[in-house]
N, C-alpha and C positions, 0 to 999 in steps of 0.2 A: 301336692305339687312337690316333686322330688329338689334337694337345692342344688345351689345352680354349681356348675359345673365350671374347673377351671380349662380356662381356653389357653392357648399361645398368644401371645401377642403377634405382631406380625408377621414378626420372624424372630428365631433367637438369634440374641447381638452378643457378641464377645466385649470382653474388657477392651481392648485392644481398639477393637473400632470406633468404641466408642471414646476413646482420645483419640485416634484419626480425627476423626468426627468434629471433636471437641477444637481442636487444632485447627481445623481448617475453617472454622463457626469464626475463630479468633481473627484470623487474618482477616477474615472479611469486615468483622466488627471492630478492628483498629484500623479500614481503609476508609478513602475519602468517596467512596464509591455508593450507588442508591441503596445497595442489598445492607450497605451498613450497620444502618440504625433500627433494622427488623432484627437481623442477627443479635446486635448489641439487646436489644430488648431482650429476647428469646434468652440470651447467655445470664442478662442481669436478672432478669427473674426468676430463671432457674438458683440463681448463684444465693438472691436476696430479695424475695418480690415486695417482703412489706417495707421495705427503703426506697428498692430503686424499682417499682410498678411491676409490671403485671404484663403477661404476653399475648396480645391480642392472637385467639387461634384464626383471625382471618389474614393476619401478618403471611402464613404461609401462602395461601393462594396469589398474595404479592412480591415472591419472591422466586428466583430459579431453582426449576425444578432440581438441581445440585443441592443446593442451599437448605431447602425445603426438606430434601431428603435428609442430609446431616442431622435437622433438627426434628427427625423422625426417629432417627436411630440414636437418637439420647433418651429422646421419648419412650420407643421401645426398653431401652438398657432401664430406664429407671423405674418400668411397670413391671419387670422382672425380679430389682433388686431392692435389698432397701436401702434406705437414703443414701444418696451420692453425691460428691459436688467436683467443680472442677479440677477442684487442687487433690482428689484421689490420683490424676494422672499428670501431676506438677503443674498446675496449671494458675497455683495462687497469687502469682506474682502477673501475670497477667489480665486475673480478674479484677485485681486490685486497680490496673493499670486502665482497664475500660470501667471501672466506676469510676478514678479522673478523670476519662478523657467525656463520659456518656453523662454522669449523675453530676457535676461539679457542686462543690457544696457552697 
């Protein structure tokens, strides 16, 4: 059996998109809206799972297909790179901001 062969991911994602990406995860995950608290999950587990839990992969099929795609293309960015978190793209003051408002201690 020859070994396995590396594939692409889905597509290649730039830095860039992925704080687009990250950006617009945010706004949704600090709104009072349904896509909220999937978002918020999705961003806090990336950020911190064994604190603040863990991202159900069926959260995506319950969210808009926008939303869903966002949290695809971090997915992609981060089977490319290694480790990455929000605040590469200044984003730590805001993670911090939906662990108060999502994880309250």
């Amino acid at each position: 059996m020859s070994p396995p062969q590396r594939r692409p991911a889905i597509r290649a994602v730039a830095f860039e998109e992925v704080g687009e990406a990250v950006a617009r995860l945010i706004v949704v995950a600090g709104s009072d809206t349904g896509q909220a608290a999937r978002a918020a999950d999705f961003l806090l587990a990336w950020w911190n799972g064994p604190d603040n839990g863990h991202f159900p992969i069926l959260h995506l099929c319950n969210c808009d297909a926008i939303i869903a795609e966002d949290m695809l293309i971090v997915m992609a960015y981060l089977a490319q790179e290694p480790t990455v978190y929000a605040d590469a793209w200044g984003y730590r003051d805001a993670m911090v901001a939906l662990v108060e408002q999502w994880r309250p201690a």
